[in-house]
C-alpha positions as CSV (number, residue, x, y, z in Angstrom):
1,X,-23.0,25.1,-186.5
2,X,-22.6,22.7,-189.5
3,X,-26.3,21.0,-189.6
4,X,-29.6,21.7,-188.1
5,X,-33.4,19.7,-187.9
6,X,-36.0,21.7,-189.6
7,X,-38.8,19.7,-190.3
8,X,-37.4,16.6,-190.7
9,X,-34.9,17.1,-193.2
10,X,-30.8,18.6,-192.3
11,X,-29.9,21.7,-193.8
12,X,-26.0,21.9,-194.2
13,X,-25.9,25.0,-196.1
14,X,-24.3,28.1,-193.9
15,X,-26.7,30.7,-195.5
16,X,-29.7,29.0,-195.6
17,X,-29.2,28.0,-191.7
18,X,-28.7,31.9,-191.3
19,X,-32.2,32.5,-192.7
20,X,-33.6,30.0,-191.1
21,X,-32.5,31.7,-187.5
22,X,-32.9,34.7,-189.0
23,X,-36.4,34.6,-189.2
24,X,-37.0,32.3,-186.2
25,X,-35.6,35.1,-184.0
26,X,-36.9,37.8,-185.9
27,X,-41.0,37.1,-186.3
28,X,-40.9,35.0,-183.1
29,X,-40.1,38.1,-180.6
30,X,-41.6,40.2,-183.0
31,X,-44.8,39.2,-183.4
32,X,-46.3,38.4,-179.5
33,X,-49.2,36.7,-178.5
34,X,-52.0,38.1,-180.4
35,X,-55.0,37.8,-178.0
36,X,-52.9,39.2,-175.3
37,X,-52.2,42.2,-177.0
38,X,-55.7,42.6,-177.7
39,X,-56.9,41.9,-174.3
40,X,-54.5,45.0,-173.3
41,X,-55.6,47.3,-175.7
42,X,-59.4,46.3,-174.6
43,X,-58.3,47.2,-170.8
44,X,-56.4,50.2,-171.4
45,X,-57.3,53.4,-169.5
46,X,-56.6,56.7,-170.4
47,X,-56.2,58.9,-167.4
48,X,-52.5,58.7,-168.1
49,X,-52.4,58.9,-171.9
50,X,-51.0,61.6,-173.5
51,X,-53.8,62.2,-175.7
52,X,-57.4,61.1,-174.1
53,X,-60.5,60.3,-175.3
54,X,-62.0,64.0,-174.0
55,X,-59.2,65.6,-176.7
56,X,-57.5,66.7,-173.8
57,X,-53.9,66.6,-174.5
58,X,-50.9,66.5,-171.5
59,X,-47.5,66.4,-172.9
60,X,-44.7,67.1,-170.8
61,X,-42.0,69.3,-172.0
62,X,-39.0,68.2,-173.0
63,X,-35.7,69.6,-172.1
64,X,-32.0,67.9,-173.7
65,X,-29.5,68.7,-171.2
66,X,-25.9,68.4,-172.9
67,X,-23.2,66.1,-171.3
68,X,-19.9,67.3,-169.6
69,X,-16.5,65.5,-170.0
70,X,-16.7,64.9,-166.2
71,X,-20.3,63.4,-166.5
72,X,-18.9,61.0,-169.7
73,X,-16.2,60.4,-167.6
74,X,-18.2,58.9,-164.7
75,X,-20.1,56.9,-166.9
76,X,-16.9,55.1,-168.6
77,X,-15.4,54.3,-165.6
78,X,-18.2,52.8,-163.8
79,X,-18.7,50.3,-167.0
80,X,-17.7,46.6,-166.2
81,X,-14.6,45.9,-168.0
82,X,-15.1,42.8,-170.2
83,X,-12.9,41.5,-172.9
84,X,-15.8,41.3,-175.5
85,X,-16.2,43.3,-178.0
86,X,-18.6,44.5,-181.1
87,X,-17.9,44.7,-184.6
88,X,-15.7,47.4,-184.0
89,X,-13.5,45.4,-182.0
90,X,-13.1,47.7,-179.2
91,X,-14.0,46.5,-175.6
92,X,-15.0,48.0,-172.7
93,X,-11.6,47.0,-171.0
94,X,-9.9,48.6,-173.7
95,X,-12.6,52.5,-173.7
96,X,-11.6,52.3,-169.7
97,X,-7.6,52.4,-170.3
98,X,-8.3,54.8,-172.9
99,X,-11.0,56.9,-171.2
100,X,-8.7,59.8,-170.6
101,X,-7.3,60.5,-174.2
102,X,-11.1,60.0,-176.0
103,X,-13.5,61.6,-173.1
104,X,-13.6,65.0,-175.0
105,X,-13.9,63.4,-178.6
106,X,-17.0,61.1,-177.0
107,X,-18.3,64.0,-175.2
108,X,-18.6,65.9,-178.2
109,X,-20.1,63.0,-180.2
110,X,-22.9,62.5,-177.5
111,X,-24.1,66.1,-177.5
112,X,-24.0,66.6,-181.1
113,X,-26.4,63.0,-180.8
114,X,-28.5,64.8,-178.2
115,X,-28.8,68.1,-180.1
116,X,-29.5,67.2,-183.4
117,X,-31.6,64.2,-182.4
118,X,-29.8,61.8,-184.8
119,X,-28.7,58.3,-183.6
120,X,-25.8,57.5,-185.8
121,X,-26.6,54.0,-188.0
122,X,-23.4,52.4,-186.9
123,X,-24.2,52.5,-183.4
124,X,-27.6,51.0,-184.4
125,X,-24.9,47.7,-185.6
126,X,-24.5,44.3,-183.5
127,X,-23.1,41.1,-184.0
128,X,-25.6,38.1,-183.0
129,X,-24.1,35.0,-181.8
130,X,-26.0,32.4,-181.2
131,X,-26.3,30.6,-177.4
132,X,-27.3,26.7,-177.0
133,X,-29.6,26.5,-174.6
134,X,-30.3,22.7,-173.9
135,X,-31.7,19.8,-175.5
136,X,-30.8,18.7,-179.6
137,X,-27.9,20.9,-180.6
138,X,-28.9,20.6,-184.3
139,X,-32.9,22.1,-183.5
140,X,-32.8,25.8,-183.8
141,X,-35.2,26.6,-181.2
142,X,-33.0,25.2,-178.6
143,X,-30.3,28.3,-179.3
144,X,-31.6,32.1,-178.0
145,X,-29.6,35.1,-179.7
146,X,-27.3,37.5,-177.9
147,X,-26.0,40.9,-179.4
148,X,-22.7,42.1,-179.0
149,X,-22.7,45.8,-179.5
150,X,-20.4,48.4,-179.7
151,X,-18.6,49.6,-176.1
152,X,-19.5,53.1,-177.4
């Protein structure tokens, strides 16, 4: 991207271009349509809430079941092997070839996950490319984001 329209004047410069879709992506998704929201909250009912108007609280238990190697297994194989990759560079076509040698590593990483209830911050991590949708190239609402995570 080497130029885009914002109100009528170009902007050339790569890091203000990254703010601009920065915060087009970020507050336009973010925010929603305001009167809908309200309308939902005005129509809400609580005979399935968790916690009713009558004080009346229903919370189901929770149980964490812990993964097996088989179970970690299953789940890597039946992951469509694709070339592309997050920024740790690994791919799902790559994890499949390797599934044998890393299942017990990954299953280990999972239940630790699971058990302490931490989600590491570099799985949290993706790269956002930017995909033209139609129309003029250089206006940045004609581009939607897509996130390339890690395989893992």
């Amino acid at each position: 991207m080497q130029d885009i329209k914002i109100e009528h004047k170009h902007v050339t410069d790569p890091k203000e271009i990254a703010g601009i879709f920065n915060n087009y992506f970020a507050f336009k998704n973010i925010k929603g349509n305001k009167d809908e929201t309200e309308s939902r909250q005005k129509n809400t009912k609580f005979e399935n809430c968790y916690f009713n108007p009558n004080g009346v609280q229903h919370v189901p238990s929770l149980v964490f079941k812990t993964f097996s190697t088989k179970e970690i297994s299953t789940i890597t194989k039946s992951i469509k092997s694709k070339n592309s990759r997050g920024y740790d560079e690994i791919s799902t076509k790559i994890l499949k070839i390797s599934s044998n040698y890393i299942v017990s590593p990954v299953t280990y990483i999972c239940n630790k996950i699971i058990l302490s209830g931490i989600f590491p911050d570099r799985l949290k991590l993706s790269i956002v490319k930017l995909e033209y949708k139609k129309g003029d190239k250089r206006n940045y609402t004609n581009y939607r984001p897509i996130s390339l995570l890690t395989s893992f």
